[in-house]
N, C-alpha and C positions, 0 to 999 in steps of 0.2 A: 504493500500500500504506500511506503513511504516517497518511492521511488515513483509509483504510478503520475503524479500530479505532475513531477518537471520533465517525463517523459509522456508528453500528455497523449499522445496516439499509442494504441495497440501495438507490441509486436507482433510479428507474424508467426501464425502456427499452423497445427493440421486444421482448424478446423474451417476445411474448404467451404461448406456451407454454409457459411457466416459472408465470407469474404465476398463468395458468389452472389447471395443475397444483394448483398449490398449494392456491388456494382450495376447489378442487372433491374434492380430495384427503379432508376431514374427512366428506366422505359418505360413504366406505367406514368409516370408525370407527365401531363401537356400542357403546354404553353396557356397561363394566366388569358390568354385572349380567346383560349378557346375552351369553349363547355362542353358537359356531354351532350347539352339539349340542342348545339349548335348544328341541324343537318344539312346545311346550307350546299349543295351540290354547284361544284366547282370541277369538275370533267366526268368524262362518260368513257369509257372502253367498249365497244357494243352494246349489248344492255346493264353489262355493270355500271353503275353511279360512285363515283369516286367523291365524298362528302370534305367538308373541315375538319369534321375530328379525325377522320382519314389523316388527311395531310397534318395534323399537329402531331400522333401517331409517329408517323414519318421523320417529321422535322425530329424529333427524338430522337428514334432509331439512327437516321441519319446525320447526326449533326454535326461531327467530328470529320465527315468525308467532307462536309460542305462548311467548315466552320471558315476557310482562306474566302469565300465566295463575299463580296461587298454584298451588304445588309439589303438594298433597295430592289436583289434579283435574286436572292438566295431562296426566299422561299418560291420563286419559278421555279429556279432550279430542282428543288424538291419533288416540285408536282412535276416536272417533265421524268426525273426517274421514279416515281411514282406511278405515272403513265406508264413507264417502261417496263415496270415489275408488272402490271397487270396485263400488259400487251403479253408476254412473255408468259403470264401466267395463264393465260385464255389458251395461248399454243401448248401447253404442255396439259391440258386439259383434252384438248380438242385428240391427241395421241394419247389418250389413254396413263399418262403417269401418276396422274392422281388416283388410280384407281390400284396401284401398284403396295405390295404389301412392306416395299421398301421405305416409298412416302408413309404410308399411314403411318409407321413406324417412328416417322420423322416430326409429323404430325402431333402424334400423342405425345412425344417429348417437347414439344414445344408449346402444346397445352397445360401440359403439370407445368412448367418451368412458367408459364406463366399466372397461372392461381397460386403457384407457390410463392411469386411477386406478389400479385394482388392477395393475399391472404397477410403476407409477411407487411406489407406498406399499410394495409388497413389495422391490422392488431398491434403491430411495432413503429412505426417511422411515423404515422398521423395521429398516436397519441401520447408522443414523450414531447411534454410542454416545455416552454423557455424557464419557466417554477422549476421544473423537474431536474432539469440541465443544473441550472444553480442553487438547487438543495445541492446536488449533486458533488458540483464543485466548494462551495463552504465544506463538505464532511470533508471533502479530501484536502483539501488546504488546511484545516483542525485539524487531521490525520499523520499530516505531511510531517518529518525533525528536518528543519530547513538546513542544507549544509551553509557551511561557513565559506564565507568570501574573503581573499585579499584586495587589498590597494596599495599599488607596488609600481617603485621607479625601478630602472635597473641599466647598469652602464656594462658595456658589453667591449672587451678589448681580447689581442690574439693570447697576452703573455700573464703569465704569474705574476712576472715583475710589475708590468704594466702597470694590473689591477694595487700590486700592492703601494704603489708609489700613489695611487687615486686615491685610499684607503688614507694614507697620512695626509692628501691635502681637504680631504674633507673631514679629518680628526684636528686641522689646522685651524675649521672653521669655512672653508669655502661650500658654497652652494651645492647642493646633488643635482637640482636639476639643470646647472649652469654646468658643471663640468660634464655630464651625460651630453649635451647639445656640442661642447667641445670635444670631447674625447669617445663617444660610444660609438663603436660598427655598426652596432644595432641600427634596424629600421623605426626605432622610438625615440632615436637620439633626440631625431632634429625635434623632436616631442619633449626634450628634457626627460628622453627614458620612459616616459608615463605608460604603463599596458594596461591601466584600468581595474574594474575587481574582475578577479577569476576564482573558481572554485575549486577544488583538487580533480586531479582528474586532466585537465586543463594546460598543464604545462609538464616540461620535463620533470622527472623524478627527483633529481638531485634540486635542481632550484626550486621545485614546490617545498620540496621539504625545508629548504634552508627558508623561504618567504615567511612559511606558515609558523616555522620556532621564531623569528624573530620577535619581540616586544613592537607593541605600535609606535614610531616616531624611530627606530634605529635600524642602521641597517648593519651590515655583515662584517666583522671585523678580520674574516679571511674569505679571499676571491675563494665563488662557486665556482666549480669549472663541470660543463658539460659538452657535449658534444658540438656547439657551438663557438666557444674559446671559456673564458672567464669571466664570470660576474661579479658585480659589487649590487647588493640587493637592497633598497630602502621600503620597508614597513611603513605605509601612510595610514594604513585605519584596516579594521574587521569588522564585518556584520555578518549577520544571518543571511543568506542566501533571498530572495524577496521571490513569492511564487507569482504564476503568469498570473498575467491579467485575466478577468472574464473574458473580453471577447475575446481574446487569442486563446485561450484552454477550451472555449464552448463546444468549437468543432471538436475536438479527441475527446471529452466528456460525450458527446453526442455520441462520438461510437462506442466507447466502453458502455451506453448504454443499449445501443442498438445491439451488442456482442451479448450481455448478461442474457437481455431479454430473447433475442433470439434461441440461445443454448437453452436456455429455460422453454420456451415455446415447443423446440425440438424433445425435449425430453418429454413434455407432456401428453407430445403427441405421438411417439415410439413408445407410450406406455398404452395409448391409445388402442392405435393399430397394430397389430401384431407385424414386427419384422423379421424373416429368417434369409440369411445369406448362405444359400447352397452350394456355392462354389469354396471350398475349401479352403483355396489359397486364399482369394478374395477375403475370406471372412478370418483367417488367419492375417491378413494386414491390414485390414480393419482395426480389431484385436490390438495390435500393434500401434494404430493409432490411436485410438482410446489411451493406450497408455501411457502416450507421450504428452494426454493434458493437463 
């Protein structure tokens, strides 16, 4: 849980029918301008009537192949391959394929695939509220132990010597951030050193550790050296780590919610229906995935 909040999206796992859900889920949405009660018929393929919510349908399915397309022709565009699927679908009728035990086959897949949308969008996706979302996120912000942040200059030179002759002119009393603008390789020099707060995790091994021992207000009284060259490290301030914003965590809240509830949904409903997988191996990597969650 602690970890869930500043990693606010899902990792990925087995659980293919979540993910699938998800993505395939925006096919049932159609565009705000168009209703279901809208039958407004807008082309014909022989005696088929090609309607609005047709083509809003479409615009869906299709929106990605046509998204380069300027705004003012795109949805032509649509309806002319909209035309084309039904021209094409009138010929493959007129031979006989629809009546093929290959299509039906293909058919009934693409029926369940979509009640399993429209069932999953109707009982999950159109009734987790904006309330819901941010109970949601409060728990897990209460939930969250916020890691701890630095705020850190740091002067970056090739040699031991270097660092340690910087070391005596800022025990001298000269400025860090003035001799870092003078003397540092680093790309924060011309910054006066400044990398800002970072968390552990964040930077190299050796110099996280040397940043995070220091006291606030001093920095290292022997150069760090990493893979880099040598550092001279100053300590400006620690705080707790600050968790995202609502509107930035809303989206990844929305799908840990959409994940519970779906796995939830699925379980009630495989207690429902009886399911047996016949096929051995199949049901033997099933098996196997169950137990990787």
């Amino acid at each position: 849980m602690n970890n869930k909040l500043m990693s606010i999206l899902p990792k990925p796992d087995h659980r293919v029918g979540l993910l699938f859900a998800i993505a395939l889920t925006a096919c049932l949405i159609i565009p705000s301008s168009v209703t279901l009660a809208e039958e407004k018929i807008i082309a014909k393929v022989g005696d088929m009537e090609i309607s609005e919510r047709d083509l809003g349908y479409a615009e869906i399915d299709l929106q990605q192949q046509f998204a380069k397309y300027p705004e003012n022709i795109r949805k032509a565009a649509i309806l002319k391959a909209l035309v084309d699927i039904n021209v094409l679908a009138k010929a493959a009728e007129d031979v006989g394929i629809a009546d093929t035990d290959e299509f039906k086959a293909r058919v009934n897949f693409l029926r369940s695939r979509a009640l399993h949308n429209a069932y999953f969008q109707k009982n999950i996706v159109n009734v987790i509220t904006e309330k819901e979302v941010k109970t949601r996120y409060d728990l897990e912000v209460a939930e969250t132990v916020p890691k701890k942040q630095v705020d850190a200059r740091h002067i970056l030179v090739k040699t031991e010597e270097e660092a340690m002759a910087i070391i005596a002119e800022l025990d001298a009393g000269k400025d860090f951030a003035e001799l870092a603008k003078e003397k540092s390789t680093g790309p924060s020099g011309a910054n006066g050193g400044t990398l800002g707060y970072f968390s552990k995790g964040q930077m190299v091994p050796e110099f996280e550790e040397a940043a995070f021992a220091l006291e606030t207000g001093t920095y290292t009284k022997k150069p760090v050296k990493t893979q880099f060259g040598w550092h001279i490290i100053l300590k400006q301030d620690e705080r707790d780590e600050e968790p995202p914003k609502f509107e930035d965590a809303k989206d990844g809240i929305r799908q840990i919610l959409l994940r519970e509830k779906y796995l939830k949904l699925i379980t009630a409903s495989r207690e429902k229906y009886k399911v047996e997988i016949t096929d051995e191996e199949l049901k033997s990597g099933i098996e196997k995935l169950n137990a990787t969650r």
